[in-house]
C-alpha positions in Angstrom: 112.3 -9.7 -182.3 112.0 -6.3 -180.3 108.4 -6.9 -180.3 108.6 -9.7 -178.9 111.3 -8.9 -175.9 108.7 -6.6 -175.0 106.4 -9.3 -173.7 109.6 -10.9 -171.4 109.4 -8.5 -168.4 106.1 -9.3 -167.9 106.3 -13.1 -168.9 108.8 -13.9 -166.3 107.2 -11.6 -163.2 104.6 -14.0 -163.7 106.0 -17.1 -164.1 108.5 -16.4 -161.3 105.5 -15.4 -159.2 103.5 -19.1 -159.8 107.5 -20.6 -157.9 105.9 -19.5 -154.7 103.0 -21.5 -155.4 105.0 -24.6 -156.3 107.1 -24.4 -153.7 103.6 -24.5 -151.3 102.6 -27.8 -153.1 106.1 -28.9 -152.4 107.4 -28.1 -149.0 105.1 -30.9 -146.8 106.5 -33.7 -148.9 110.1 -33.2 -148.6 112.9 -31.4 -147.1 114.0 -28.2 -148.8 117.5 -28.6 -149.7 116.7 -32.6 -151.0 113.6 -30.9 -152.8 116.4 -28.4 -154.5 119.2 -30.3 -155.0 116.7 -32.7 -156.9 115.1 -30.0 -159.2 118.4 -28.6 -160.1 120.3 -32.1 -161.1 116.2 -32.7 -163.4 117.2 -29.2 -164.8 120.9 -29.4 -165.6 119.9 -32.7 -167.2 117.0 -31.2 -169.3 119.2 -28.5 -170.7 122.0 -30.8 -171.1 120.1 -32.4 -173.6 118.8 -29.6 -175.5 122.2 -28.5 -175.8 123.0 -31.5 -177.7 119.8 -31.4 -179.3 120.7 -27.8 -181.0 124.1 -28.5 -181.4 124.6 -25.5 -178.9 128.4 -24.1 -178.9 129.6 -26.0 -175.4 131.2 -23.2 -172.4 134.7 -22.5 -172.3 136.5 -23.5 -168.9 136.2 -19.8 -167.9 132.4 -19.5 -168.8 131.8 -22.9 -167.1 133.6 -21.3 -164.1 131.5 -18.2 -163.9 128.5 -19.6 -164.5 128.9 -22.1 -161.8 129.5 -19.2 -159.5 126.7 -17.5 -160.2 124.8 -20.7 -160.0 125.6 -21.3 -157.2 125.0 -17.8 -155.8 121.6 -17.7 -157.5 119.6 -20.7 -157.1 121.8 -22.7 -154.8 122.3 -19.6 -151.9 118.6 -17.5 -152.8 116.1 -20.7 -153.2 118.2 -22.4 -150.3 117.9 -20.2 -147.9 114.4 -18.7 -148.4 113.1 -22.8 -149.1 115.0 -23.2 -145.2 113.3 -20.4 -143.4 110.2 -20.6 -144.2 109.9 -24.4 -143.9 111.8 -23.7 -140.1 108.6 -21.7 -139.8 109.0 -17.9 -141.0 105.8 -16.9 -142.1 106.0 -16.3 -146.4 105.1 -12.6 -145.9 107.6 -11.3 -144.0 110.4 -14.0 -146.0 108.6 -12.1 -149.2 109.2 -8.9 -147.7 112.9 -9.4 -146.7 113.6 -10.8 -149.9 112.2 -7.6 -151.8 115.4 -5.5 -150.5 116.8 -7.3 -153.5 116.1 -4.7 -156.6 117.7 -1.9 -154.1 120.8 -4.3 -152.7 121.4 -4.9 -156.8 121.1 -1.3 -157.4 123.5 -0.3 -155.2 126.0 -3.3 -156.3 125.4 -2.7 -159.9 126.5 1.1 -159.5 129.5 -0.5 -157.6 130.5 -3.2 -159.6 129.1 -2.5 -163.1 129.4 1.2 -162.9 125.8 2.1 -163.7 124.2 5.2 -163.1 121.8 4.9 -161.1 119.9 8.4 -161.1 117.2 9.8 -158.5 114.6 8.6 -160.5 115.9 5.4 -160.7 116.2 5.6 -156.5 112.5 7.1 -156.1 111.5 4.0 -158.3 113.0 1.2 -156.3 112.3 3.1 -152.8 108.3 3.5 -153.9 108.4 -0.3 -155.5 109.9 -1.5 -152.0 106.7 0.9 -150.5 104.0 -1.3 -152.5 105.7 -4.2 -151.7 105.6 -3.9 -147.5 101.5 -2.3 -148.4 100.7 -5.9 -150.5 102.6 -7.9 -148.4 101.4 -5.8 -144.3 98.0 -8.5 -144.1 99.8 -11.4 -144.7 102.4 -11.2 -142.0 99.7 -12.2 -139.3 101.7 -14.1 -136.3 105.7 -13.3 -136.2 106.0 -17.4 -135.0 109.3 -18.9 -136.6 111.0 -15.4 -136.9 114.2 -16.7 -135.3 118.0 -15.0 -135.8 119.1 -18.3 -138.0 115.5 -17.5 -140.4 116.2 -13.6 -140.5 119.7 -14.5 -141.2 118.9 -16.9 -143.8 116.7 -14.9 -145.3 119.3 -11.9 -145.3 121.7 -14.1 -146.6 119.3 -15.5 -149.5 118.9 -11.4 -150.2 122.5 -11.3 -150.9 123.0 -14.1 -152.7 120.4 -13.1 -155.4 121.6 -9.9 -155.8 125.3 -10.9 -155.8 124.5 -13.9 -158.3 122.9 -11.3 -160.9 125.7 -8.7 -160.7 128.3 -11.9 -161.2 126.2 -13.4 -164.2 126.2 -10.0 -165.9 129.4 -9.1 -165.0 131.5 -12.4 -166.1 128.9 -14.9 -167.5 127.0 -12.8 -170.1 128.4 -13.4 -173.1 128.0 -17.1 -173.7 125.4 -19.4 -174.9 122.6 -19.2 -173.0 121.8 -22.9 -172.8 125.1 -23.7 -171.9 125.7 -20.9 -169.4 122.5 -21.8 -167.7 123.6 -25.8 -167.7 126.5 -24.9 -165.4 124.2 -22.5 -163.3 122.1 -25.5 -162.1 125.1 -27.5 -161.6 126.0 -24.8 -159.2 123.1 -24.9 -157.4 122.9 -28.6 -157.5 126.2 -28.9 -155.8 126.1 -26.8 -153.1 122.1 -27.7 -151.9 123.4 -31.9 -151.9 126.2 -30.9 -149.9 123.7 -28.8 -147.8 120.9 -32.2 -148.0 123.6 -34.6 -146.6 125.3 -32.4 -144.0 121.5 -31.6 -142.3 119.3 -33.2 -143.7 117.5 -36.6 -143.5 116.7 -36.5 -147.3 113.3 -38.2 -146.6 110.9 -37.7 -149.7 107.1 -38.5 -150.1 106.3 -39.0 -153.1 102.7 -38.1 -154.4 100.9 -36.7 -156.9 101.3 -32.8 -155.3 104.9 -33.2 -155.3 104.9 -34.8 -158.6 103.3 -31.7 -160.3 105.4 -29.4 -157.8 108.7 -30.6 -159.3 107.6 -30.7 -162.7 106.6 -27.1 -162.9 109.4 -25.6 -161.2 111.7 -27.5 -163.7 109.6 -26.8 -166.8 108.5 -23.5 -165.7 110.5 -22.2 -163.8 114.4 -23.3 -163.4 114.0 -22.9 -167.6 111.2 -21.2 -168.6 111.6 -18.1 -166.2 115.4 -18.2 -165.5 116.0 -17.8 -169.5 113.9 -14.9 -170.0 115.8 -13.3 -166.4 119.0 -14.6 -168.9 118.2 -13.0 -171.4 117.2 -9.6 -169.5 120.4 -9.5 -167.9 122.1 -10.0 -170.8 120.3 -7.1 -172.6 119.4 -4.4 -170.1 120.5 -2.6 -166.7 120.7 -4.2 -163.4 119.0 -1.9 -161.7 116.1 -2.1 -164.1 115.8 -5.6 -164.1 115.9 -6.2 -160.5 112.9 -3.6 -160.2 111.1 -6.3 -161.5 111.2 -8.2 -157.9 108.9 -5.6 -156.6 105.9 -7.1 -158.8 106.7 -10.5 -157.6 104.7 -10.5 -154.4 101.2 -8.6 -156.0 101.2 -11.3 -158.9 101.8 -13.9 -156.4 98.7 -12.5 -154.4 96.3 -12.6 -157.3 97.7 -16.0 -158.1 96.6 -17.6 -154.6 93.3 -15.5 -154.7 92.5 -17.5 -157.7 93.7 -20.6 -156.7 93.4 -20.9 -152.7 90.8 -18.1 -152.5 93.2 -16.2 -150.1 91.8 -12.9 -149.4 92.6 -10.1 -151.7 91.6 -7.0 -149.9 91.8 -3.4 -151.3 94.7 -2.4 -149.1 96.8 -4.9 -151.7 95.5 -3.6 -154.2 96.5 -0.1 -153.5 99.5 -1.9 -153.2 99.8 -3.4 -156.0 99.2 -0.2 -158.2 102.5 1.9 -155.9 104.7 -1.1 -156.8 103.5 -1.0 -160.5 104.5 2.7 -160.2 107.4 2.2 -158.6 108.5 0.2 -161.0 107.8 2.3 -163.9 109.7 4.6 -162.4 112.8 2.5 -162.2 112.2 1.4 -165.5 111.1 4.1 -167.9 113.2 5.4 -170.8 114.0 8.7 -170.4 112.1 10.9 -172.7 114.3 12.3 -175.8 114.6 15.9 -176.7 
């Protein structure tokens, strides 16, 4: 079994990268909150079932509680408002850069709240990680159209919401099952984006074969796939360390739509790409034994 959870840090950077790429299939063909509210109802449903499938031990009142909040924190306040600001027009870069404050906003909560340690290798980690991150991400930024107050703030907020989701989930929503906890997380975030869909949107959907494939990916893929293994990380590991992770996000991403969309790939990203990997080995390492 430890074997094997040493193949989930890098499992879900990469599956949590290919969200970015789904959400670009997605975003022409519907409005963002509709789009979420949507793909969180498909995944509460999903998981709903495989609960009764496994005969999975059903969440008290206080871990439905719990995991609703940080449901709603996670996916509902983080996907909502970074899915709002870039389809009002901020440019994915700079919402990809603003959102990788994240691993040193849930650093600094986690030694609040949690009461880790967070020690100066841990802060030269997350600080150089941030540094690859604004190198990968520096080309992509291009024009600053759509870069309004109301998308800096909702992409601030989103920042916050991520981070304060995690800290919750570990804090008060760890020790459950993880089917179950997750079930109540999605019904979280599905409450709070159709409140969000009918109070502004028009909830007009085109449905096609992009779309299609969009939803079904982020479902399968990711609103399971990748949120267990971040589950099961939380469960089993510091925050700091797990939110250091983050800072690979954007270079995977990169490569992703290098292969796919033949965006350019130059060797400033790849530089990069190698100070975030260090940056992130810094945050991450074990501290060597005497």
């Amino acid at each position: 079994m430890r074997s094997i959870k040493r193949f989930i840090p890098a499992s879900f950077v990469v599956l949590w990268a290919t969200g970015f790429i789904g959400a670009r299939y997605a975003m022409p063909w519907a409005e963002p909150f509709t789009f979420l509210a949507a793909r969180f109802v498909l995944a509460a449903v999903l998981l709903a079932a495989l609960m009764a499938a496994l005969g999975s031990r059903r969440a008290t009142r206080k871990e439905a509680f719990h995991a609703t909040g940080a449901g709603i924190l996670m996916h509902g306040v983080y996907l909502g408002g970074v899915f709002w600001a870039i389809h009002r027009g901020m440019p994915a870069g700079l919402s990809a850069l603003i959102v990788g404050l994240q691993p040193l906003i849930t650093a600094v909560m986690a030694g609040r709240f949690l009461g880790e340690a967070i020690l100066p290798r841990h802060w030269a980690g997350l600080t150089v990680g941030l540094a690859g991150v604004v190198i990968v991400l520096w080309p992509k930024l291009g024009t600053l159209g759509g870069v309004t107050a109301e998308t800096l703030a909702a992409s601030l907020v989103s920042v916050l919401g991520m981070s304060a989701g995690t800290i919750w989930q570990k804090r008060f929503a760890s020790g459950g099952d993880l089917v179950a906890a997750t079930t109540w997380q999605y019904v979280g975030g599905a409450s709070v984006m159709a409140l969000a869909s009918l109070a502004f949107e028009t909830r007009t959907v085109i449905v096609n074969g992009e779309l299609i494939f969009a939803m079904a990916w982020l479902v399968l893929v990711l609103s399971i796939g990748a949120i267990f293994l971040l589950m099961v990380m939380i469960r089993d590991g510091e925050m700091s360390k797990v939110a250091s992770l983050f800072y690979l996000v954007p270079a995977v991403t990169a490569v992703i739509a290098w292969l796919l969309f033949g965006e350019q790939l130059n060797l400033v990203q790849i530089v990069g790409m190698a100070v975030a990997t260090l940056g992130v080995g810094l945050a991450t390492a074990q501290p060597t034994k005497a």
